[in-house]
C-alpha positions in Angstrom: 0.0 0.0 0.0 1.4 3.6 -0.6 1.9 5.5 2.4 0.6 9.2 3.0 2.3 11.5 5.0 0.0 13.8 6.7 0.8 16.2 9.5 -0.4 16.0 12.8 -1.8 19.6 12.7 -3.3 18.5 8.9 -4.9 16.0 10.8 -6.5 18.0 13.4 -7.8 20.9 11.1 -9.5 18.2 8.9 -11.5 17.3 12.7 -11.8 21.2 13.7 -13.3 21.8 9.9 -16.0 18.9 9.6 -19.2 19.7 9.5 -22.1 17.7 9.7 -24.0 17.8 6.3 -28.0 17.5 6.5 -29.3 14.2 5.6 -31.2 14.3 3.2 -31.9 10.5 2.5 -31.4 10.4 -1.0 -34.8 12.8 -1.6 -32.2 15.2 -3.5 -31.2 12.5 -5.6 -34.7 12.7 -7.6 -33.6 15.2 -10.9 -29.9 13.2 -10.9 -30.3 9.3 -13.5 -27.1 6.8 -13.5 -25.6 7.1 -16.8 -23.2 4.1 -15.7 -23.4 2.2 -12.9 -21.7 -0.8 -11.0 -22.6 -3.1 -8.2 -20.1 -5.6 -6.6 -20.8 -7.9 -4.0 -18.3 -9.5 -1.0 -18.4 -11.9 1.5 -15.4 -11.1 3.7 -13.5 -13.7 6.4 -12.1 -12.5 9.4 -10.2 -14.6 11.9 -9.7 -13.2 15.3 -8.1 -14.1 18.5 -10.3 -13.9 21.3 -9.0 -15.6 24.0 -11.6 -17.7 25.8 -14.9 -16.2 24.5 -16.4 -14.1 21.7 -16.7 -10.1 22.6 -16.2 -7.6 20.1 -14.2 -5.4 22.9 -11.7 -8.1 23.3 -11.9 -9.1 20.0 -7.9 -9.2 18.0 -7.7 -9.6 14.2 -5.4 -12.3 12.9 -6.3 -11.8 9.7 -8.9 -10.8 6.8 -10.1 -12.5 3.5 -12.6 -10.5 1.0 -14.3 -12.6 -1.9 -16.2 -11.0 -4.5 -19.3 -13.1 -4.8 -22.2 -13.6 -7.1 -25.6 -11.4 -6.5 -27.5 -15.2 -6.0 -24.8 -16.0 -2.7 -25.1 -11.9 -1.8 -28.9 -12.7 -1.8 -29.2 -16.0 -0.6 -27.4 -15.5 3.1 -29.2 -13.9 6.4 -29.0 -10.9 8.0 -26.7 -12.5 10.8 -23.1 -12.4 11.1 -21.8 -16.2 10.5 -20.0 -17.0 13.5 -17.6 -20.1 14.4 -14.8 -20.8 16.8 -12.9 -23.8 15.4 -11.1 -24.0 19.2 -11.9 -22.1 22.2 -9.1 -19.2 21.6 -10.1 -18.8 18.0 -13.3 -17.0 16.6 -13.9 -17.2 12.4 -16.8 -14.0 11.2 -17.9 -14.1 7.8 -19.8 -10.6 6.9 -21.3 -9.9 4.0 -21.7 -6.0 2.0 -22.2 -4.7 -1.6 -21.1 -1.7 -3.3 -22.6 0.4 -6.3 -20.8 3.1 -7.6 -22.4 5.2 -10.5 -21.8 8.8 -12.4 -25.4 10.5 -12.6 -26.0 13.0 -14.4 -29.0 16.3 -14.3 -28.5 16.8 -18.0 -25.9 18.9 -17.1 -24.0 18.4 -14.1 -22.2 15.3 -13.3 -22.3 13.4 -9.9 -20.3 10.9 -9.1 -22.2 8.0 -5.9 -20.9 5.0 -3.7 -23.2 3.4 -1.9 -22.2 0.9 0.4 -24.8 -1.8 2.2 -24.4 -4.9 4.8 -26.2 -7.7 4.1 -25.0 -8.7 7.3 -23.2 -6.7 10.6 -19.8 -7.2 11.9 -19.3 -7.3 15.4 -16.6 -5.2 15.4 -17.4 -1.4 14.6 -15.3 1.5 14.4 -14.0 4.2 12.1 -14.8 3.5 8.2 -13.7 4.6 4.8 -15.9 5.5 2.4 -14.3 6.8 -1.1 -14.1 7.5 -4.8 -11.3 8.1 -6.9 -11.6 10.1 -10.5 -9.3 11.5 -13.0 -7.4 14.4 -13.1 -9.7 16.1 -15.8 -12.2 17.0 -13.0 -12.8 17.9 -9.2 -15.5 17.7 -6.6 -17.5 20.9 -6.1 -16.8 21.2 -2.3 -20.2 22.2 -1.0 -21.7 19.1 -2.7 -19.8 16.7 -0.9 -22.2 14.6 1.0 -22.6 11.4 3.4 -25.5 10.2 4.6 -25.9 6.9 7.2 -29.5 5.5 6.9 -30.1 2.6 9.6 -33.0 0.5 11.0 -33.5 -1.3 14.0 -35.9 -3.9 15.6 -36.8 -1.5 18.0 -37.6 2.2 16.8 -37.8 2.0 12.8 -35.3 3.4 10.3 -33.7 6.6 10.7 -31.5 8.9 8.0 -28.5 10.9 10.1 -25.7 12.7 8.8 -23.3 11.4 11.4 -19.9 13.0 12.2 -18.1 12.3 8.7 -14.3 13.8 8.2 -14.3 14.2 4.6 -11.1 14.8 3.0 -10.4 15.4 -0.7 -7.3 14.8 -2.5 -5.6 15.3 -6.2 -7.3 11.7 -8.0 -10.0 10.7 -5.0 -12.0 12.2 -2.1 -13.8 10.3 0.9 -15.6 10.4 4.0 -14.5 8.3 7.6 -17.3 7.5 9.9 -18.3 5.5 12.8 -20.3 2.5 12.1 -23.4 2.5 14.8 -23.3 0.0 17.5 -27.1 -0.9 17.7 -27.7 -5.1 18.4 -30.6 -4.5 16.5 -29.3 -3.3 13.3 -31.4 -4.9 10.4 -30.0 -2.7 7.5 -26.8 -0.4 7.5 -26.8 2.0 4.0 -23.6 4.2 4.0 -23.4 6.8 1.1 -20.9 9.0 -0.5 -21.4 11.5 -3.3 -20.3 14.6 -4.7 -20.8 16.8 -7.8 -18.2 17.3 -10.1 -16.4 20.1 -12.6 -14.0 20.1 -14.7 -10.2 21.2 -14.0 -9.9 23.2 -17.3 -13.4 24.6 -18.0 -12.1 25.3 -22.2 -12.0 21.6 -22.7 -14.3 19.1 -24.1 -14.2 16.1 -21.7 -14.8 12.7 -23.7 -14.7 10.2 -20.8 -15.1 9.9 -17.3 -14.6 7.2 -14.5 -15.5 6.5 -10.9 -13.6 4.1 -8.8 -15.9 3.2 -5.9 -13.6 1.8 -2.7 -14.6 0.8 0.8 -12.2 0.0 3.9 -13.9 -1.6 7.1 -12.2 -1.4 10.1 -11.3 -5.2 12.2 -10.1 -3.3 14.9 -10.8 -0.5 16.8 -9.4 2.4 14.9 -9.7 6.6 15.9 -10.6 9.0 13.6 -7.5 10.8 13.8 -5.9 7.0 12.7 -8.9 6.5 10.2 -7.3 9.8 7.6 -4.2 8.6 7.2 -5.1 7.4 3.9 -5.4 8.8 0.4 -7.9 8.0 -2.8 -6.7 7.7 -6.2 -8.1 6.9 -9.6 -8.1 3.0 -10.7 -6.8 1.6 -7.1 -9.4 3.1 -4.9 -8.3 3.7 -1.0 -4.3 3.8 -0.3 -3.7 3.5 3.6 -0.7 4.7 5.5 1.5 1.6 6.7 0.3 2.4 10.3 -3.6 1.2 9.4 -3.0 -0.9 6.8 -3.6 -4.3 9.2 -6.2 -2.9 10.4 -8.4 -2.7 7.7 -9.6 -5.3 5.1 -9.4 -4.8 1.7 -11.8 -5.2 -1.3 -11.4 -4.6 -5.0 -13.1 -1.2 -6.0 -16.3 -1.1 -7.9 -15.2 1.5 -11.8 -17.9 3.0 -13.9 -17.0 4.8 -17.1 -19.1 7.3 -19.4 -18.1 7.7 -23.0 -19.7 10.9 -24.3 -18.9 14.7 -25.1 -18.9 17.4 -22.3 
């Protein structure tokens, strides 16, 4: 992985900064229509040390396995975590999450989406990365950059919150960390990422554009000030520093192109 060297007083700006963007629970998303569009699916192995019983507090990862499945497994498994200890220090958590990433467009801006959903919850829940990377022939408008969390439970209904997201945006990718909520009742976990785009030189014609959707989950407990130490780039997704690398697992990112004239 490529390391990023950010400061520590970069890092604490980018918490001082963050503000809280209004959910709006995808209601502004109405006038926006996919022109391209991609949806992966994983089923990711954890294997954790745990020593003589199975609590997410005393929980230590060993290591981490993502698959990229078929939509028929995706659809076919439950809403709860599979869970097996093969000995009595050993506990084995197979999760399960898809990812669409698409590049919408009003008829004439251009927004670029990842949407991130568990199938399934993992028992460990900290500081995630959500994030897109994008050529150099554009750049997110700042004051569209927007996350949105939408949960429900067993026992109160669905609710759409902004959270507390640091989003950070950098030459080829931008993204958003947040805290995944802790609920035991969690029956579906949506995480989204968008922003609007514009172009870098406003006198050319742009003739193709790609996304490159990326999601890291954290196996351990991570802080946010840990969680930034990372960077986004076009056609490899999220890049984490050497300090969180092992701490996160690691799928392969979800491209969309358009082929057009704007």
């Amino acid at each position: 992985m490529k390391k990023t060297i950010i400061g520590l007083f970069l890092l604490l700006s980018l918490l001082m900064i963050t503000n809280i963007t209004k959910v709006k629970a995808l209601e502004g998303d109405d006038e926006f229509t996919p022109v391209s569009e991609t949806t992966k699916y994983y089923k990711t192995i954890t294997q954790y040390n745990n020593g003589n019983h199975y609590s997410p507090d005393s929980l230590e990862p060993v290591s981490t396995q993502t698959i990229e499945i078929t939509e028929a497994e995706y659809l076919n498994v439950g809403t709860t975590p599979e869970v097996y200890s093969p000995n009595l220090f050993t506990t084995v958590e197979t999760a399960y999450k898809k990812m669409t990433t698409s590049i919408e467009t009003n008829g004439s801006t251009y927004r670029y989406k990842n949407v991130l959903i568990w199938k399934n919850f993992p028992s460990v829940r900290s500081n995630d990365i959500i994030g897109i990377g994008f050529f150099g022939s554009v750049q997110p408008v700042a004051n569209t950059r927007t996350f949105e969390l939408v949960y429900c439970r067993n026992s109160n209904g669905c609710h759409a919150t902004s959270a507390m997201a640091v989003k950070q945006t950098f030459t080829y990718g931008s993204s958003a960390v947040y805290s995944l909520p802790s609920f035991t009742d969690l029956i579906s976990l949506k995480a989204t990422y968008y922003f609007d785009v514009s172009k870098t030189n406003s006198s050319l014609t742009i003739v193709h554009q790609g996304a490159f959707g990326d999601y890291s989950h954290a196996i351990t407990s991570v802080t946010p000030l840990q969680a930034i130490n990372h960077e986004v780039v076009q056609n490899a997704g999220i890049y984490l520093d050497d300090s969180i690398v092992d701490k996160y697992d690691a799928i392969d990112e979800a491209d969309v192109h358009w082929y057009g004239s704007w």
